[in-house]
N, C-alpha and C positions, 0 to 999 in steps of 0.2 A: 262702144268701148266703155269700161270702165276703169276705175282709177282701185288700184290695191299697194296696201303698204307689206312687205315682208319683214321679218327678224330672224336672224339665224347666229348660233351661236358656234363656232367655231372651238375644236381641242385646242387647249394649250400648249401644247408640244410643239405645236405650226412657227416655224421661224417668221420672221418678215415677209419675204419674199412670197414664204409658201402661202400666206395668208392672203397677199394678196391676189396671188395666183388664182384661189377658190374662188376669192368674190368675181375675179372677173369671169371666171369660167360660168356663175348663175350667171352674171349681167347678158353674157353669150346667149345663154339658153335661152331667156327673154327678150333680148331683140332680134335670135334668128326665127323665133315665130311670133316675131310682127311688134312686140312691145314695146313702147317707149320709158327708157330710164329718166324719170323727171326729178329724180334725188335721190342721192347716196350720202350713208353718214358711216365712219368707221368709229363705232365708241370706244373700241381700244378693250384691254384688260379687263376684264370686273368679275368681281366673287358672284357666285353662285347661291340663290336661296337657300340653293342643299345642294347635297353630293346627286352628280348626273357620271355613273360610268365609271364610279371613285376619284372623279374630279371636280374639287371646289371653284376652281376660276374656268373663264372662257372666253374667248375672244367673240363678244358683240359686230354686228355686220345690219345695217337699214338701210332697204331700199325703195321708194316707193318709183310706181310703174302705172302706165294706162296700156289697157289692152284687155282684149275676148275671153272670157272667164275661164275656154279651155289651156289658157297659158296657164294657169296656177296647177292644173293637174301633171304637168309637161314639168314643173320647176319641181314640183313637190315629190316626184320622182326622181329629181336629181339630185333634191337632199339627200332621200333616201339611199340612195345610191353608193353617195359618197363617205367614206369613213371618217372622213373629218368633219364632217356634221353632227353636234350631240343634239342639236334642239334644233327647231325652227317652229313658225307660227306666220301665216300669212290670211290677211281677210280685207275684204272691202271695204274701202273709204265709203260714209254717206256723204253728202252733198255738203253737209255742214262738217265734216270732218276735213274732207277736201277743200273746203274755202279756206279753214284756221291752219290748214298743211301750206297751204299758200301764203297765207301773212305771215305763217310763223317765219318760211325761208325768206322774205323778201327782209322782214329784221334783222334777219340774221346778215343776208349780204349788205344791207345799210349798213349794221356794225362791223363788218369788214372792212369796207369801206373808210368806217369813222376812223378806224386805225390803221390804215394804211397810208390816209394821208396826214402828215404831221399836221399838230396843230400849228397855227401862226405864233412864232413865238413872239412873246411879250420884249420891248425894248427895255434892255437893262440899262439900269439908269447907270454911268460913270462914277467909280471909287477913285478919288483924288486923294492922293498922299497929300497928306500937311506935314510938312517936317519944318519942325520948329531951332531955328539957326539962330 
């Protein structure tokens, strides 16, 4: 098995919902032939380098996955496929690609973490009224 990262970028017309409906529908495609989803990232909105289809912006979608190389021909037909797809781009992790994919998420959930749980708060020292009688 190998480890691949995909990008796809989604029309902007897609409501919420619908958006997320597509991602789940690739995630579908990849684990009913056998892939495992080991990270998903939605980057949300962003402009376009250029016009794709007379649209500047699109909705960004990452997923990285492990599995038999003929899964990517199987997904990449399903971009295709689908009309809410204006781009996509999917290739093989190397080994050192795959280990920095790995620290990168494990950061990121530590910083999750850091911010979930409050810090201790500092004892506030007591403000005494002096009122001078």
């Amino acid at each position: 098995m190998y480890n691949y990262e995909t990008v796809f970028i989604l029309t902007p017309v897609l409501s919420e919902p619908q958006m997320k409906e597509a991602v789940e529908k690739f995630k579908t495609v990849l684990t009913d032939n056998g892939a495992t989803i080991e990270n998903e990232e939605l980057w949300g909105m962003r402009k376009l380098a250029y016009p794709i289809q007379k649209k500047t912006t699109g909705f960004y979608a990452f997923l990285e996955f492990a599995g038999e190389p003929t899964i990517v021909n199987k997904l990449e037909t399903a971009y295709r496929r689908d009309e809410k797809v204006i781009r996509f781009l999917t290739f093989r992790q190397e080994k050192f690609a795959h280990e920095y994919a790995l620290k990168r998420r494990s950061l990121k959930k530590n910083a999750a973490k850091a911010e979930e749980t409050p810090a201790e708060e500092a004892p506030q020292a007591e403000v005494k009224e002096e009122t001078n009688e």
